[in-house]
SEMAR-475269 format. One record per residue: residue number from 0; z, x, y of N, C-alpha, C, O in turn. Coordinates in nm, 4 decimals, decimal comma. Layout:
// residues N
{NUM {Z X Y} {Z X Y} {Z X Y} {Z X Y}}
...
***
This chain:
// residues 183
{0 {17,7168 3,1526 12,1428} {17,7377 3,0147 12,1018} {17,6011 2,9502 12,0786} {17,5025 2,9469 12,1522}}
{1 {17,6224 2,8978 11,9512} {17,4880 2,7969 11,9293} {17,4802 2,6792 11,9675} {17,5674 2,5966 11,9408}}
{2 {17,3822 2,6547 12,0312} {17,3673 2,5080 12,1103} {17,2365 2,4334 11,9778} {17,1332 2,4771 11,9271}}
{3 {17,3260 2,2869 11,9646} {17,2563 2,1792 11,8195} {17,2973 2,0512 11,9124} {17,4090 2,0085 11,9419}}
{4 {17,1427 1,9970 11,9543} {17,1564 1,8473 11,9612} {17,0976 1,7473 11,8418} {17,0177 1,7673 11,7503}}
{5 {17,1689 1,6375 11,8819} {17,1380 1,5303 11,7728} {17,0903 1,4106 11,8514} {17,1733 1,3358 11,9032}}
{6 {17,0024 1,3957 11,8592} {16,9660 1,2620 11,9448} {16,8923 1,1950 11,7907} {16,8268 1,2382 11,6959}}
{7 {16,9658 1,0298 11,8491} {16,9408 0,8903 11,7724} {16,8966 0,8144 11,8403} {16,8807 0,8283 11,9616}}
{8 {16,8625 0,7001 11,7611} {16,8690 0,5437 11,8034} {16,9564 0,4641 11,6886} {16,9042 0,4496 11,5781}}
{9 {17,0271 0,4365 11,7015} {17,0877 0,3105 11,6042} {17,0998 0,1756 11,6823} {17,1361 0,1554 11,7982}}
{10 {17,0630 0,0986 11,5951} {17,0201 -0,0734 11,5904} {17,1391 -0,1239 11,5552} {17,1689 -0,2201 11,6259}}
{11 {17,2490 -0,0866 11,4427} {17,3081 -0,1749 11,4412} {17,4432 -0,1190 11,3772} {17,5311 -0,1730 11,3100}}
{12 {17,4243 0,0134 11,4260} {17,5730 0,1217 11,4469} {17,5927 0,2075 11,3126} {17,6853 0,2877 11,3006}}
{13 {17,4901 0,1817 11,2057} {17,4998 0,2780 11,0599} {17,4080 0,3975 11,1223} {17,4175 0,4932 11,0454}}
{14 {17,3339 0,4247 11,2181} {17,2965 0,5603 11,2184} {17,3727 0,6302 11,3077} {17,3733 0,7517 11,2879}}
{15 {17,4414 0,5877 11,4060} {17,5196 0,6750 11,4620} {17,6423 0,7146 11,3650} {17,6902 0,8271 11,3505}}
{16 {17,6653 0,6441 11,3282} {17,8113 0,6988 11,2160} {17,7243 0,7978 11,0853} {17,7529 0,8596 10,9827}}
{17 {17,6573 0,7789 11,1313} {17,5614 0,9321 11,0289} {17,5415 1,0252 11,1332} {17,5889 1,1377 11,1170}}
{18 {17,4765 0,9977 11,2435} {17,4772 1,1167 11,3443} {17,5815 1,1795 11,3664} {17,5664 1,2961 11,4029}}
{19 {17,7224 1,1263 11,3525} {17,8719 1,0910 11,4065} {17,9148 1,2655 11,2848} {17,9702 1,3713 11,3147}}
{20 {17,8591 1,2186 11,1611} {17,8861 1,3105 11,0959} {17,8467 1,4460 11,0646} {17,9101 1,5498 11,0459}}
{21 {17,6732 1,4033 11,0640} {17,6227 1,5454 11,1464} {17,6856 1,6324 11,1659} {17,7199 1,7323 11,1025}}
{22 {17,7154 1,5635 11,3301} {17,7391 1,6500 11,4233} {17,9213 1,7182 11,3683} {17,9325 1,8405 11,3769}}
{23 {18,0220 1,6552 11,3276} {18,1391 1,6910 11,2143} {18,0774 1,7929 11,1356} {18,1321 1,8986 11,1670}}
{24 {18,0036 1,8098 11,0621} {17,9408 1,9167 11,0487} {17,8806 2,0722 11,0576} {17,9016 2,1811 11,0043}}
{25 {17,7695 1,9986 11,1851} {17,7389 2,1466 11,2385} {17,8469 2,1840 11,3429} {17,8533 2,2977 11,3897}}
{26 {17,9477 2,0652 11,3845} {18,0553 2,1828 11,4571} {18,1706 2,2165 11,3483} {18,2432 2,3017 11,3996}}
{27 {18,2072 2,1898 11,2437} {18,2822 2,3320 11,1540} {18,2006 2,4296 11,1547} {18,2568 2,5204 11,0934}}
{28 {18,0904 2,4662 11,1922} {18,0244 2,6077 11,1616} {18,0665 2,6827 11,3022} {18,0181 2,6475 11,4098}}
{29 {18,1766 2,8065 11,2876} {18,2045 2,8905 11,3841} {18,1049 2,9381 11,4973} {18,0246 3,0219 11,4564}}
{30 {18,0935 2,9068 11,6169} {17,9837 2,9348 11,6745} {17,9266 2,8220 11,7338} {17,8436 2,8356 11,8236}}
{31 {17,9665 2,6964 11,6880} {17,8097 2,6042 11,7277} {17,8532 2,5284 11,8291} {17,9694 2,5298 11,7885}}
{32 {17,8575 2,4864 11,8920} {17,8379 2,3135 11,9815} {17,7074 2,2399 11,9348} {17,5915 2,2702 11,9063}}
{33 {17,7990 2,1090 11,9427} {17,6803 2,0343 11,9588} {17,6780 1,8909 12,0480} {17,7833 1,8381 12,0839}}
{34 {17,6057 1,8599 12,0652} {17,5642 1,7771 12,1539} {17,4809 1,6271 12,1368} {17,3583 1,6161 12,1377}}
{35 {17,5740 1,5214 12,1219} {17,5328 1,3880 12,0874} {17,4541 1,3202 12,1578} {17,5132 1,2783 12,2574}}
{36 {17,2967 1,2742 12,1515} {17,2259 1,2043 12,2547} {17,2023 1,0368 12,1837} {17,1638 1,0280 12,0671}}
{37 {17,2224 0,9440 12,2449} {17,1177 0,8261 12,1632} {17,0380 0,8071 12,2568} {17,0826 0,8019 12,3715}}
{38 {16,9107 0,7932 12,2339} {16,7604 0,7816 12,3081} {16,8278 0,7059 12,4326} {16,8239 0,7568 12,5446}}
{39 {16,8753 0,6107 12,4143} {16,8664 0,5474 12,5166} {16,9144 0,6115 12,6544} {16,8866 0,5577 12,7615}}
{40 {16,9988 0,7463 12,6444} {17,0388 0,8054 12,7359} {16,9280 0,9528 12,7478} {16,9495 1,0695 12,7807}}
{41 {16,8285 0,8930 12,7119} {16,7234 1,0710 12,6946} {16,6874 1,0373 12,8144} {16,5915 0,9707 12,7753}}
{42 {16,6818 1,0249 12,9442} {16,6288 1,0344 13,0706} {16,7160 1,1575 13,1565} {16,6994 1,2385 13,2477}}
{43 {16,8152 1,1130 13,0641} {16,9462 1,2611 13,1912} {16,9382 1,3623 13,0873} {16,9667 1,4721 13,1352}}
{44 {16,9041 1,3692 12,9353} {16,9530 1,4508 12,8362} {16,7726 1,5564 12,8569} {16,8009 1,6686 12,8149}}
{45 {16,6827 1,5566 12,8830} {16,5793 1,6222 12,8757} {16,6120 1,7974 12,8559} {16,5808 1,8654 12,7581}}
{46 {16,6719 1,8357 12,9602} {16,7149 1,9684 13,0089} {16,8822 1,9990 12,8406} {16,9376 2,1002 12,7978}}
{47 {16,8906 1,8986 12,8175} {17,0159 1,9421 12,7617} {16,9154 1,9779 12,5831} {16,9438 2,0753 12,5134}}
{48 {16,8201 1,8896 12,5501} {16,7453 1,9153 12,4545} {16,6471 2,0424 12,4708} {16,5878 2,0769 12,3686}}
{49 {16,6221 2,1220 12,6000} {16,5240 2,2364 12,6243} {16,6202 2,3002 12,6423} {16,5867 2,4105 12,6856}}
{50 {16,7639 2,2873 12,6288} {16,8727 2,4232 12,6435} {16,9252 2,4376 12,4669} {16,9874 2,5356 12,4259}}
{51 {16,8938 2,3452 12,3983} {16,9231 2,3440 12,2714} {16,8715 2,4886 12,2143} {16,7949 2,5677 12,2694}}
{52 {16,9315 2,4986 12,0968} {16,8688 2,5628 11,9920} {16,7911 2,5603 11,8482} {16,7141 2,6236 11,7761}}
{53 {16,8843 2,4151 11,8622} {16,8099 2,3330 11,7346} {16,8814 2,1848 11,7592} {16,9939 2,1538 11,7984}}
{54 {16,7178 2,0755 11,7020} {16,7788 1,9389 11,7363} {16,7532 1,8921 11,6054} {16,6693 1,9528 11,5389}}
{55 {16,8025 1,8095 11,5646} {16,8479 1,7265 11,4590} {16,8174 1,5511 11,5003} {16,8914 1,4866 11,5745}}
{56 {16,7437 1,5187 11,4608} {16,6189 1,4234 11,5222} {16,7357 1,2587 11,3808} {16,7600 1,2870 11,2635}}
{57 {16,7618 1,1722 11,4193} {16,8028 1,0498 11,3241} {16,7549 0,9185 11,3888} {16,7488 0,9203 11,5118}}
{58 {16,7290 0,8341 11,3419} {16,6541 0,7146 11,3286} {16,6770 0,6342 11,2158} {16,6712 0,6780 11,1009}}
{59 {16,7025 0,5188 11,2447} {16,7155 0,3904 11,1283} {16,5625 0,3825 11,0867} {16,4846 0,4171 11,1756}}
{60 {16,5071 0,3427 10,9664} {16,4348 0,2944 10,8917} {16,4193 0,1693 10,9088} {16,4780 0,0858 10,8400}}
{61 {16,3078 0,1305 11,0381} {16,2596 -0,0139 11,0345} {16,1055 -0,0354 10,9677} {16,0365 0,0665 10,9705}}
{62 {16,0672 -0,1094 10,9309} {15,9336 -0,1497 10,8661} {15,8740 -0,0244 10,8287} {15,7611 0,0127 10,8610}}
{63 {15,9662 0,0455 10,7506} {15,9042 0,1363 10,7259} {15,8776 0,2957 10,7670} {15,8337 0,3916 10,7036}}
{64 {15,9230 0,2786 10,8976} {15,9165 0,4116 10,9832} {16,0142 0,4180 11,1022} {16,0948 0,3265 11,1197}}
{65 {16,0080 0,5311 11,1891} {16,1087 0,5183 11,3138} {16,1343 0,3918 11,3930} {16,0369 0,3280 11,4332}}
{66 {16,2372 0,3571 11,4146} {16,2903 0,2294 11,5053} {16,2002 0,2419 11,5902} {16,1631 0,3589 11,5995}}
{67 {16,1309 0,1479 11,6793} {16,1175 0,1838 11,8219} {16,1510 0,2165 11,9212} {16,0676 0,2628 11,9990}}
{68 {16,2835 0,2057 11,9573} {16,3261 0,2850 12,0303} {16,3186 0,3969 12,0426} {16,3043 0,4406 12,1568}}
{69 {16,3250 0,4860 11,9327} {16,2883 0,5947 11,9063} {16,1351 0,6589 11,9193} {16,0924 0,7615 11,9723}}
{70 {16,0763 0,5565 11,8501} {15,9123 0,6029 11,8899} {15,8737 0,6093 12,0143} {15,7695 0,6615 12,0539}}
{71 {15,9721 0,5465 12,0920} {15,9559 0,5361 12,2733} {16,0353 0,6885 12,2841} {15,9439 0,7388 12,3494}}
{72 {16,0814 0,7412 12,2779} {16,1831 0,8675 12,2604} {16,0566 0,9756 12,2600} {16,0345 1,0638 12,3431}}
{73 {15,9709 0,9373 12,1259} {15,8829 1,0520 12,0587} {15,7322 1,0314 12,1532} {15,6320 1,1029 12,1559}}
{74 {15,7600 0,9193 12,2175} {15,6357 0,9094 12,3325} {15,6705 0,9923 12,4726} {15,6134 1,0573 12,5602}}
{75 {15,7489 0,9648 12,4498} {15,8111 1,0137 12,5981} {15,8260 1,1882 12,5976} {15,8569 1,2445 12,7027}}
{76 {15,8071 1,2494 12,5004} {15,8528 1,3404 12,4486} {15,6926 1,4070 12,5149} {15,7222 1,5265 12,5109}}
{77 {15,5898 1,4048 12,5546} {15,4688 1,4589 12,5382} {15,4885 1,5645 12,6305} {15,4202 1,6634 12,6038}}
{78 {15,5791 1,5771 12,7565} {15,5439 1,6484 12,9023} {15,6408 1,7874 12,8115} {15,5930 1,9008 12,8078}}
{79 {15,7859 1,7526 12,7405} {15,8289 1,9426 12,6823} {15,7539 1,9289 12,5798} {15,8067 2,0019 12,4960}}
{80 {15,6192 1,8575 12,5108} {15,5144 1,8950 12,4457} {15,4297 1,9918 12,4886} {15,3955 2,0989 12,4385}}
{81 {15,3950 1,9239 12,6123} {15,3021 2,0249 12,6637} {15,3220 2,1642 12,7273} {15,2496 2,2637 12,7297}}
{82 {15,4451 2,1377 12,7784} {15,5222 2,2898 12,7784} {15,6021 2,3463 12,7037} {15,7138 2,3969 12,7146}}
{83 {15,4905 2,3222 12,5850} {15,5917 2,3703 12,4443} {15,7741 2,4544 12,4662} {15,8163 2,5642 12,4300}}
{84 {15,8374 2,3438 12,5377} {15,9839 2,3158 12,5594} {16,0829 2,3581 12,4495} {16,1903 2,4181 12,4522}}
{85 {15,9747 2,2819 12,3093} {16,0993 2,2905 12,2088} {16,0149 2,4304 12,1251} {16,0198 2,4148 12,0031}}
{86 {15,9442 2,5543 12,1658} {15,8765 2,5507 12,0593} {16,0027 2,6502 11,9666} {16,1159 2,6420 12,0143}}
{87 {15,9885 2,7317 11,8525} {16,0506 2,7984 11,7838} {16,2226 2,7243 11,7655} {16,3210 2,7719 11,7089}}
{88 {16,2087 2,6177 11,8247} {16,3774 2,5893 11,7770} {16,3721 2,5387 11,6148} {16,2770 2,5332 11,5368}}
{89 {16,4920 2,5099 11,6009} {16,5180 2,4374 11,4795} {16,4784 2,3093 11,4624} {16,4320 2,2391 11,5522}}
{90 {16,4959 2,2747 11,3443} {16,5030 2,0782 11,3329} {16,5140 2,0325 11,2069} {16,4978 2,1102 11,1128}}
{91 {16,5495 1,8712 11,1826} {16,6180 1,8560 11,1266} {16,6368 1,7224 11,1250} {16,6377 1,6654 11,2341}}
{92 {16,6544 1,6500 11,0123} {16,6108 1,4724 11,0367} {16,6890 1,3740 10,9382} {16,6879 1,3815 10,8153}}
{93 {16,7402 1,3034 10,9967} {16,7883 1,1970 10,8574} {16,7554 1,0846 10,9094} {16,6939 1,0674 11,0147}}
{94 {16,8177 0,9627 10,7964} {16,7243 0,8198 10,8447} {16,8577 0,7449 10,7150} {16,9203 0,7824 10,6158}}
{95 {16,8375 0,5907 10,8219} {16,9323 0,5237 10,6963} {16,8188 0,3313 10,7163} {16,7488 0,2798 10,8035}}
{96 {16,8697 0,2919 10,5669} {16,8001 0,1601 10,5483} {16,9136 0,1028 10,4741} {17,0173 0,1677 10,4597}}
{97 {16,8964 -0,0352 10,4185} {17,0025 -0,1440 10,3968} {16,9461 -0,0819 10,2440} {17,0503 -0,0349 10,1983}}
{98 {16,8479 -0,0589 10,1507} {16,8093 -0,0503 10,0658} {16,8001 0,1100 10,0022} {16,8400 0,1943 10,0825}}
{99 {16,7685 0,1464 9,9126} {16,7694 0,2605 9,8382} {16,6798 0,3570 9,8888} {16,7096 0,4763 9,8948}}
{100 {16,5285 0,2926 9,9401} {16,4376 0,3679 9,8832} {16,3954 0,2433 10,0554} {16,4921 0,2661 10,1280}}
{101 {16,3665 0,2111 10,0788} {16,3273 0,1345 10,1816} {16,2047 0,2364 10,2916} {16,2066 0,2414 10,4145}}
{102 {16,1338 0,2882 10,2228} {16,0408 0,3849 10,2823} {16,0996 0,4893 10,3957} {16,0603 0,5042 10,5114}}
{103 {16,2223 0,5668 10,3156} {16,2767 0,6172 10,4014} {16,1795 0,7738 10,4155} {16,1464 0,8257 10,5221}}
{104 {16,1555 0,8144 10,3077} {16,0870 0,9525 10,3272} {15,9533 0,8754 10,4214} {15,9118 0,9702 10,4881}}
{105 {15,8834 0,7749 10,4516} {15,7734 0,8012 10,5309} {15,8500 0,8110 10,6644} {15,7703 0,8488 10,7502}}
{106 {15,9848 0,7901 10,7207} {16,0138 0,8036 10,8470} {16,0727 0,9448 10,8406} {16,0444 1,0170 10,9363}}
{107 {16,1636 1,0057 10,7267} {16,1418 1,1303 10,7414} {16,0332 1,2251 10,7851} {16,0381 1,3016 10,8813}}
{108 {15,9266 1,2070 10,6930} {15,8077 1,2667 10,7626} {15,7001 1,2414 10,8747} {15,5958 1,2995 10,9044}}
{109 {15,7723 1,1216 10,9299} {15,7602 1,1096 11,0868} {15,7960 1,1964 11,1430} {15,7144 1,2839 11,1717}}
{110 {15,9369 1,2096 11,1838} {16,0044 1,3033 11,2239} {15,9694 1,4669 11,1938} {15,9800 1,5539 11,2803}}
{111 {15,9337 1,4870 11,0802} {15,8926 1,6132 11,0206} {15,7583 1,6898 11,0985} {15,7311 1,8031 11,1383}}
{112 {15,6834 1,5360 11,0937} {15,5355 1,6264 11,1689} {15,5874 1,6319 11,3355} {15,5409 1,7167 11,4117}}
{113 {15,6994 1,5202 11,3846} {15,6911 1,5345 11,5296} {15,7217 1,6383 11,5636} {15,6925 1,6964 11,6681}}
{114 {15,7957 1,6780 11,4614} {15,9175 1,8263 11,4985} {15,8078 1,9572 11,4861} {15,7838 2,0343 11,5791}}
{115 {15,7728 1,9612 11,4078} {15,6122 2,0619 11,4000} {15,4934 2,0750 11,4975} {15,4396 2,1773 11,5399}}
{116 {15,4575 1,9020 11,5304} {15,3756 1,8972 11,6398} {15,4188 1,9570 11,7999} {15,3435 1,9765 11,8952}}
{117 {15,5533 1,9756 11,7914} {15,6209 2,0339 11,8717} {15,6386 2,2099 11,8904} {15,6733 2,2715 11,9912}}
{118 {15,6130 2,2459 11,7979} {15,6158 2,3531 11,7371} {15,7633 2,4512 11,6924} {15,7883 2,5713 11,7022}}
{119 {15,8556 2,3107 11,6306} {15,9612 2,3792 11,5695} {15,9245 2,4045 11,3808} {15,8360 2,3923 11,2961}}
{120 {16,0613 2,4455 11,4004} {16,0724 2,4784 11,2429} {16,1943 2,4077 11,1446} {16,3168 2,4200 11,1432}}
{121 {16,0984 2,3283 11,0643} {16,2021 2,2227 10,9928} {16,3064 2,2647 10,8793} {16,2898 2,3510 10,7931}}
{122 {16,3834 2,2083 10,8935} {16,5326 2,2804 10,8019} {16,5414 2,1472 10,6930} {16,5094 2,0468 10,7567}}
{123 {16,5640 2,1233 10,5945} {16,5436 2,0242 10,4947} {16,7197 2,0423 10,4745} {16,8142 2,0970 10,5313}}
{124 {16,6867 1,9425 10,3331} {16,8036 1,8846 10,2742} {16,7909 1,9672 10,1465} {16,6986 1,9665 10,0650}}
{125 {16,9044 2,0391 10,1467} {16,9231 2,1517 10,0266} {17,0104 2,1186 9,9212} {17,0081 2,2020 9,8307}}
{126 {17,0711 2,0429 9,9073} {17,1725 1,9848 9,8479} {17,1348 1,9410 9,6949} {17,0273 1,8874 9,7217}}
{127 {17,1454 1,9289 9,5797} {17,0995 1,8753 9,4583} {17,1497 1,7318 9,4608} {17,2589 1,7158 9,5154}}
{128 {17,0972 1,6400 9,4182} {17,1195 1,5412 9,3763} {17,2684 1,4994 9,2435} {17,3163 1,5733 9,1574}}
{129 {17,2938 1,3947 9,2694} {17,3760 1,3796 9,1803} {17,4753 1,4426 9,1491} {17,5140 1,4068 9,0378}}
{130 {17,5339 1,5165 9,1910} {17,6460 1,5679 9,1533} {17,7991 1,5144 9,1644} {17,7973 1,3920 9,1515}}
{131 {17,9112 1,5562 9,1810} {18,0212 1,4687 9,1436} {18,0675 1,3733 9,2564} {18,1123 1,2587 9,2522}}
{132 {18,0319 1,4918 9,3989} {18,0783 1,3978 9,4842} {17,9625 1,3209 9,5453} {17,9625 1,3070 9,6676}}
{133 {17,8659 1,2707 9,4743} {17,8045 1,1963 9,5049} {17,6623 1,2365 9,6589} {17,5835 1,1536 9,7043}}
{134 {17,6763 1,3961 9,7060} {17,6582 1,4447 9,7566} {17,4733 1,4219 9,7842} {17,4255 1,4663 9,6798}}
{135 {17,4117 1,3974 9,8311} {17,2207 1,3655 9,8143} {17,1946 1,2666 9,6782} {17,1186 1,2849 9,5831}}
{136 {17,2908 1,1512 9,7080} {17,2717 1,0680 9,5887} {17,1411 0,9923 9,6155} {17,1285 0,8999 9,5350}}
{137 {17,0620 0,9997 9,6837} {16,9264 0,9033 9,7108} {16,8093 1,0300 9,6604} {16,6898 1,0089 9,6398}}
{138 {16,8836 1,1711 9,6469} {16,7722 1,2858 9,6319} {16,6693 1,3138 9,7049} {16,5562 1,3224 9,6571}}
{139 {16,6930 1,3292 9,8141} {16,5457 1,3426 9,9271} {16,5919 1,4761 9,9935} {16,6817 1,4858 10,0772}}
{140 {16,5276 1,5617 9,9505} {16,5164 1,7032 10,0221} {16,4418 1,7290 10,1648} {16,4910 1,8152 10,2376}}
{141 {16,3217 1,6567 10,2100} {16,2759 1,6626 10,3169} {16,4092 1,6085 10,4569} {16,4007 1,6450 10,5741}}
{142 {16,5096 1,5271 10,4066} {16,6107 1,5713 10,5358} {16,6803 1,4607 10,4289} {16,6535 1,4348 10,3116}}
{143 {16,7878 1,4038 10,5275} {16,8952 1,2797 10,4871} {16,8512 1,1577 10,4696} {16,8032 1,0952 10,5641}}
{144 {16,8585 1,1192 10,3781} {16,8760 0,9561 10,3490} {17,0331 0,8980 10,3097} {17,1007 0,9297 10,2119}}
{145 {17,0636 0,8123 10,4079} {17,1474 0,7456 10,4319} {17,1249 0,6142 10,3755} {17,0096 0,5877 10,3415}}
{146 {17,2446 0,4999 10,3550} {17,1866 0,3451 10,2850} {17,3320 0,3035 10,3310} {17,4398 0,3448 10,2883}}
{147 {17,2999 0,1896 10,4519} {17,4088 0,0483 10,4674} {17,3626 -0,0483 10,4119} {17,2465 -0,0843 10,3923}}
{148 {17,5014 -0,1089 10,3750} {17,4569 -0,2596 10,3135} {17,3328 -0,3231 10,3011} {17,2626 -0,3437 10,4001}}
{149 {17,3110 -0,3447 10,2266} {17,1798 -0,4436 10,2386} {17,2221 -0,5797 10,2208} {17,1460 -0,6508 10,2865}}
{150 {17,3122 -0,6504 10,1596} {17,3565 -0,7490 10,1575} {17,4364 -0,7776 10,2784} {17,4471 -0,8825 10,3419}}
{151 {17,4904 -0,6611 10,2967} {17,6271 -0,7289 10,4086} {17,5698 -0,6381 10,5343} {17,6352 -0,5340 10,5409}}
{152 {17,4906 -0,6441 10,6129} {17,4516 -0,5068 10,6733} {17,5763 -0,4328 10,7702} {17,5704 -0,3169 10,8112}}
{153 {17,6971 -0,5359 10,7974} {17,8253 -0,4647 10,8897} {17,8512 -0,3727 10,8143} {17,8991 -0,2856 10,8870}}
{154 {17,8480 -0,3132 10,6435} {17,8919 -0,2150 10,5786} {17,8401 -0,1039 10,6077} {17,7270 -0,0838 10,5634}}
{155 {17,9239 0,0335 10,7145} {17,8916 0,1323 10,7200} {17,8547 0,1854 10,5874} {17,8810 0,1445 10,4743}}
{156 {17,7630 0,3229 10,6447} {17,7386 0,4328 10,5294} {17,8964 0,4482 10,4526} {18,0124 0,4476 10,4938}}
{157 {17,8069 0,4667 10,2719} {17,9442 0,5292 10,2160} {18,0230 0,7047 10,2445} {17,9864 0,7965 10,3178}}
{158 {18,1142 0,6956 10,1714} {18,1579 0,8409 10,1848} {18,0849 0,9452 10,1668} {18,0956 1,0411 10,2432}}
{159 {17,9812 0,9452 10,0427} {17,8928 1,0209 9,9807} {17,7997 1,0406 10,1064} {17,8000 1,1500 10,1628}}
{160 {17,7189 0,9364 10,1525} {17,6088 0,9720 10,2056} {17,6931 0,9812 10,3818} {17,6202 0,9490 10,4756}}
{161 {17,7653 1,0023 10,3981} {17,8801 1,1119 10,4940} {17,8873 1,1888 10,4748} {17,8221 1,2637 10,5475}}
{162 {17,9445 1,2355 10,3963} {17,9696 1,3961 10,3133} {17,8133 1,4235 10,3493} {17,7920 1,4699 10,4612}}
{163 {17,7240 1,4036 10,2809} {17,5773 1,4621 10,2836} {17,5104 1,4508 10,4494} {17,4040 1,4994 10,4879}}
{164 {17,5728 1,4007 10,4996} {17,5271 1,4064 10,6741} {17,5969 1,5652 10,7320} {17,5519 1,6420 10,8170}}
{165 {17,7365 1,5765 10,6387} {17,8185 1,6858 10,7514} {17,7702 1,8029 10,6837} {17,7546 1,9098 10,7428}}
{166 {17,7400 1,7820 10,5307} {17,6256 1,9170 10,4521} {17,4948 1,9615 10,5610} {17,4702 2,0778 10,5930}}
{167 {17,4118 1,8283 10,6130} {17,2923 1,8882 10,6624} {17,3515 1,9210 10,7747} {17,3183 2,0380 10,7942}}
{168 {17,4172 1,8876 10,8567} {17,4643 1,9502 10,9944} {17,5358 2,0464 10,9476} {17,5198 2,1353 11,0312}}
{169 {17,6065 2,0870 10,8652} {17,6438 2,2327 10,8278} {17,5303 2,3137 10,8095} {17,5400 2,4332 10,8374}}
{170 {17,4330 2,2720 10,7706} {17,3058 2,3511 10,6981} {17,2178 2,4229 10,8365} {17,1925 2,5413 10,8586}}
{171 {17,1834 2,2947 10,9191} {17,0991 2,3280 11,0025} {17,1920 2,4323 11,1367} {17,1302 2,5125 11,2067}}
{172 {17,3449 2,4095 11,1504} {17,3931 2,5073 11,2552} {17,4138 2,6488 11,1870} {17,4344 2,7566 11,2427}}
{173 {17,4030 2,6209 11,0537} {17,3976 2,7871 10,9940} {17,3339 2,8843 11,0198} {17,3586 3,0034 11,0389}}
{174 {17,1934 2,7821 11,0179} {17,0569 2,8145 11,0431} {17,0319 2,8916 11,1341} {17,0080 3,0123 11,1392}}
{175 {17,0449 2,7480 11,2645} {17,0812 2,7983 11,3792} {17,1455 2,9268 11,4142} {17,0845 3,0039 11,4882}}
{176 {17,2495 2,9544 11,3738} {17,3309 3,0509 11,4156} {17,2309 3,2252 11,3706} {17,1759 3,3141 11,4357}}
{177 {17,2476 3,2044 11,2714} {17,1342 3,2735 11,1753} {16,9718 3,3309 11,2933} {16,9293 3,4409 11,3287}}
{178 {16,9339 3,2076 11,3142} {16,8209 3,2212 11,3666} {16,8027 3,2600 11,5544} {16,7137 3,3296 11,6034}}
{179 {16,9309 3,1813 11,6393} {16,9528 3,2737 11,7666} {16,9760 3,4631 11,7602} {16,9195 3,5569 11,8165}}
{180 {17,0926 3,4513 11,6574} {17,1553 3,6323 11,6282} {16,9910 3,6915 11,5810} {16,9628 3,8002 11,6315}}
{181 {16,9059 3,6420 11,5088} {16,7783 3,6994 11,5012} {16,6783 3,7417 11,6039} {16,6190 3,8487 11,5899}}
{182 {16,6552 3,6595 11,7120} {16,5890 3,6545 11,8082} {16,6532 3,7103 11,9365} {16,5906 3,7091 12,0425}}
***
């Protein structure tokens, strides 16, 4: 069995309903569990992220980069740094903003170098753009971009950029699966 956590922060409930799907996702892949964290509960979850196999890292898009809460997450994170805890696992990242483009790839590649500085190995967004079901309609291959309302911000993520949450959590427990049976 493959063990996939997803630890978040959501501000104002559109990234967990992306994490939400994720994780819908990487568990249709035969084999996987996975395991829902939001930062705010990472004090009991430590041991459940160093039993992982691959984590899947999400964060809202504030000013530009990771929420803070989260950056408190990625601070806190230094001690299974130093005992390279996470090293050789998987990873894996999405991010949502009220806007299109709302500097979501610079918080992707937040996440991207944390996951490296860690010494995992990052799993992207494989998906083509544009296609019928609307599937990576923002086109960002470095992980998920997600978009709530910007006018109305109570408007969850659409269907499309759902669908494209349960693609990368399909993608990355494949991986996963793939990459434990290897080792």
């Amino acid at each position: 069995m493959t063990h996939i956590a997803i630890v978040f922060h959501s501000g104002f409930g559109h990234t967990k309903v992306v994490a939400e799907s994720v994780k819908a996702g990487a568990e249709s892949v035969p084999g996987s569990r996975v395991s829902l964290i939001p930062v705010e509960e990472i004090d009991a979850c430590w041991g459940t992220l160093e039993a992982a196999d691959a984590i899947i890292f999400g964060s809202p898009t504030y000013m530009g980069n990771v929420s803070g809460p989260f950056k408190a997450f990625m601070d806190a994170s230094s001690k299974p740094w130093l005992e390279q805890k996470w090293k050789d696992k998987l990873a894996a990242g999405f991010t949502i903003s009220g806007s299109p483009s709302g500097d979501k790839l610079n918080t992707l590649q937040s996440l991207m170098i944390f996951a490296m500085q860690h010494g995992m190995v990052w799993v992207g967004n494989a998906e083509m753009p544009y296609n019928e079901e609307g599937i990576n309609r923002l086109g960002s291959f470095t992980g998920l971009m997600a978009q709530a309302g910007q006018v109305a911000p109570e408007v969850e993520p659409n269907l499309a950029d759902r669908k494209s949450a349960e693609r990368l959590g399909q993608r990355l427990a494949k991986a996963a699966v793939r990459w434990t049976l290897a080792s």
